[in-house]
C-alpha positions as CSV (number, residue, x, y, z in Angstrom):
1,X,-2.6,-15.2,-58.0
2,X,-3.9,-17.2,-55.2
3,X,-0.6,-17.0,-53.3
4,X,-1.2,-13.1,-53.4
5,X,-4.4,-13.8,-52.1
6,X,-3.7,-15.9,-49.3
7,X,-0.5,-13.9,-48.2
8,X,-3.3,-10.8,-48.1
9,X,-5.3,-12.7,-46.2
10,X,-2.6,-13.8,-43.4
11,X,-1.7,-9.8,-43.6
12,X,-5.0,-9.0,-42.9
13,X,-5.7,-11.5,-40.1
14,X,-2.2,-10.3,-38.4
15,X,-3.8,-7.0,-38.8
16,X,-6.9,-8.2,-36.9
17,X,-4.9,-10.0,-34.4
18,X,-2.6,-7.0,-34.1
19,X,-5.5,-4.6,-32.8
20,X,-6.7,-7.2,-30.5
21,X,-3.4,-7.8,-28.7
22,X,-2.5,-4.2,-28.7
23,X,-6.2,-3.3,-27.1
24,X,-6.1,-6.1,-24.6
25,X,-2.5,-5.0,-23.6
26,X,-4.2,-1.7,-23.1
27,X,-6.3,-2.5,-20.9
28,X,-4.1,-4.5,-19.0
29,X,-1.6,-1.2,-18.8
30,X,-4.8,0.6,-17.9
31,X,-5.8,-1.2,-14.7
32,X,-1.8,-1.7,-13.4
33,X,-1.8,2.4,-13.8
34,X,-5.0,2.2,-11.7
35,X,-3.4,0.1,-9.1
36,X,-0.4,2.0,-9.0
37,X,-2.2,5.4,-8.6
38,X,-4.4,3.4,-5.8
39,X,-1.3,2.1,-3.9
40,X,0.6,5.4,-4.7
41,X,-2.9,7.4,-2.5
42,X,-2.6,4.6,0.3
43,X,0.7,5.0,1.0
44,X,0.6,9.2,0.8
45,X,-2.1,8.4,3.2
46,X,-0.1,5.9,5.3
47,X,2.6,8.1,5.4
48,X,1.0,10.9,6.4
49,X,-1.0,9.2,9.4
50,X,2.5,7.9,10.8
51,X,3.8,11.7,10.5
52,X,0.6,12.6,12.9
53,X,0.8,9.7,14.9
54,X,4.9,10.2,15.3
55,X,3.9,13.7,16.2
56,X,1.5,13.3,18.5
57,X,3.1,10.2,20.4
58,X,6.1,10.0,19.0
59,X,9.0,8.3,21.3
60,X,11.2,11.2,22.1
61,X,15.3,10.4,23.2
62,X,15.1,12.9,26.0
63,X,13.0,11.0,28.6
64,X,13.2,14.5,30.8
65,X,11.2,16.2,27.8
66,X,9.3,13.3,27.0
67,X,7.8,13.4,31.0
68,X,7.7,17.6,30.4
69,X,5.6,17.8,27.6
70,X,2.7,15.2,29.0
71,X,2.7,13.9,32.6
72,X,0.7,10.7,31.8
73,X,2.4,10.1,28.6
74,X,4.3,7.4,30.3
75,X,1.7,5.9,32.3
76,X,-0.1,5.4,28.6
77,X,2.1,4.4,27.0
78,X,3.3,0.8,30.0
79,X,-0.8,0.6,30.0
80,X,-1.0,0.3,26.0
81,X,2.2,-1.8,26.0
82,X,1.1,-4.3,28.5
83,X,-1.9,-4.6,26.6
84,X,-0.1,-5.7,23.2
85,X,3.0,-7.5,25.4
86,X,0.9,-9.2,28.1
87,X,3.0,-11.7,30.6
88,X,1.4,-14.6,30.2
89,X,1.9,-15.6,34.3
90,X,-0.3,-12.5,34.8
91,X,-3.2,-12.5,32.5
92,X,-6.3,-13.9,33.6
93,X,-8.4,-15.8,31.0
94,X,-12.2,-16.2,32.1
């Protein structure tokens, strides 16, 4: 009879053990589904500022449209690029 009593023992503490793996592996699902969900929002978000920012200064092929639709457009745009792309002969360090 011990053997029967033992093996019930084992099943229970599988049992125990069971529940405890199976709630810890719940959790674990729990907080990857949260961090999917999270990156899933910052890239909608991402994507969505690029569509405005394409929009609004998007690189057009025409360059004759590109000068039509704003004058200073191009002027901006060699100002901002010299900023990021600065010659190093040129810049001034103080």
């Amino acid at each position: 009879m011990s053997t029967v009593q033992e093996l019930q023992a084992q099943l229970d503490a599988l049992r125990v053990q069971h529940v405890s793996d199976i709630e810890t592996a719940q959790a674990a699902l729990s907080k990857l589904q949260e961090d999917l969900n999270n990156v899933q929002a910052d890239t909608d978000n991402l994507k969505q500022e690029e569509a405005e920012l394409n929009q609004q200064f998007g690189e057009s092929k025409d360059t004759t449209a590109s000068s039509q639709q704003s004058p200073y457009k191009d002027i901006v745009v060699q100002v901002l690029h010299g900023l990021v792309h600065c010659d190093e002969s040129k810049c001034s360090s103080s």
